[in-house]
N, C-alpha and C positions, 0 to 999 in steps of 0.2 A: 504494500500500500504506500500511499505517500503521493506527492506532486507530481505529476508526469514530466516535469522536465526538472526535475530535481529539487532544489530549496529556490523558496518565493523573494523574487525582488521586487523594487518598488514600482517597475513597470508595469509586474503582473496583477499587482492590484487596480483597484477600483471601488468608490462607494457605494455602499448596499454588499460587499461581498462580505458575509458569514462564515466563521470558520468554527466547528465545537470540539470536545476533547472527550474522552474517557472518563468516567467516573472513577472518585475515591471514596470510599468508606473510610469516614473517622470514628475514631474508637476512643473511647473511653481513656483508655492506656496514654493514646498519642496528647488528647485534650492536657489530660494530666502532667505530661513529660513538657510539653510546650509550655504551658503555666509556671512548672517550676523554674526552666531555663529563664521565661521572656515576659511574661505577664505573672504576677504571684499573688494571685487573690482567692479569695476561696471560695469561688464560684466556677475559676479553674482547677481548681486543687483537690476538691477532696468529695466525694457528694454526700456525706452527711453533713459535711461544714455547708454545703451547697442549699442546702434544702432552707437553713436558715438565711442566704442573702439574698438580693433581690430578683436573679432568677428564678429562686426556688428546686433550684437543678443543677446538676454539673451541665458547663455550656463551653464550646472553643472560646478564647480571646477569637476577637477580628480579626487582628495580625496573624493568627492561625489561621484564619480563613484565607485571609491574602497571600500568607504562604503558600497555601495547601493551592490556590488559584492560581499563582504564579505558576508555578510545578505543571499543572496540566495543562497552560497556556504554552510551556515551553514546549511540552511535549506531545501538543493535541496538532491539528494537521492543519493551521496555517504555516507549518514551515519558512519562516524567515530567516533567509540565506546571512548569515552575520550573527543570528540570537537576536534574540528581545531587549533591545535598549533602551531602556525608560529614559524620558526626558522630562517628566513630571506628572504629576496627578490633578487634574482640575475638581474632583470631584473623586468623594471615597462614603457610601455607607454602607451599614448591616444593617437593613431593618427587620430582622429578626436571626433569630441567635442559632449556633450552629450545636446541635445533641449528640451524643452517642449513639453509632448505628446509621446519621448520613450519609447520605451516596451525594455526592459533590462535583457538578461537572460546567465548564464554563461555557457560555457561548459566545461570541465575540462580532460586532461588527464593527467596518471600516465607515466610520465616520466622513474622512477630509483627508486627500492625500495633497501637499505643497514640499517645494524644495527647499533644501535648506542651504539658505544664501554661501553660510559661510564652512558647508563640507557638501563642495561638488559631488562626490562620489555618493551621496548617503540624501536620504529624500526623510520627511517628517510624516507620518501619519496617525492621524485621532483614531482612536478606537472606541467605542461603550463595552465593556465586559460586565455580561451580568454569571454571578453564580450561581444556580442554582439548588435544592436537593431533590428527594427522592418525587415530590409532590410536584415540581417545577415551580416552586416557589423561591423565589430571590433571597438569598444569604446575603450577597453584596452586589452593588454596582456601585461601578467604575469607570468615568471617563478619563482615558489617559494619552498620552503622546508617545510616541516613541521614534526613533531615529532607526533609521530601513536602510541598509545597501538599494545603491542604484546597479541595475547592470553594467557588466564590466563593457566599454568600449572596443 
């Protein structure tokens, strides 16, 4: 599987093009492990600590989620030839929390594709990235930029 002419450049795009990714199941385990390295609260941490803060539940941090969305952006089948190079975030929320037992998968459109004045080689394009889970209900969206190889001359 994959692109038929190998990794995408910034020619091969266009606005309105969709790219989606494979699902991940988040676990419990992982929620837990992420909390203690990167977010340490306890609503990440532990679920009977959980039950008493305001999710009521053990729940991912965001940044979990954005992790976890990152990862299948890189590896779902818009193939961009160079990686994913963020150039900034205009927009980031979770409106609703990510559980144990989620299946997590992105889908992605191209917003806006322009050049980028000051690296010829490399062109800028807007994306919306919405998260999903198992329901197709949004975990996060995301409007983001990123810097794309042009093809080689």
């Amino acid at each position: 599987m994959g692109y038929p002419g190998g990794m995408r450049f910034f020619e091969d795009l266009k606005p309105g093009d969709k790219f989606s990714t494979a699902e991940h199941e988040v676990t419990a385990e992982e929620i837990m492990a992420f909390g203690r390295q990167h977010d340490p609260q306890a609503f990440h941490l532990d679920p009977a600590a959980a039950r008493a803060a305001f999710f009521g539940r053990l729940v991912a941090s965001g940044w979990h989620t954005a992790a976890v969305s990152m990862r299948l952006m890189v590896q779902g089948e818009m193939e961009l030839d160079g990686g994913v190079i963020g150039q900034g975030v205009e927009a980031l929320r979770w409106p609703r929390p990510v559980l144990p037992g989620d299946r997590l998968r992105v889908v992605t459109e191209v917003i806006e594709l322009r050049p980028a004045p000051a690296r010829p080689a490399r062109g800028l394009m807007k994306l919306h990235c919405r998260t999903l889970n198992q329901a197709g209900k949004t975990v996060q969206d995301m409007t983001a930029t990123l810097l794309i190889a042009r093809r080689p001359a």
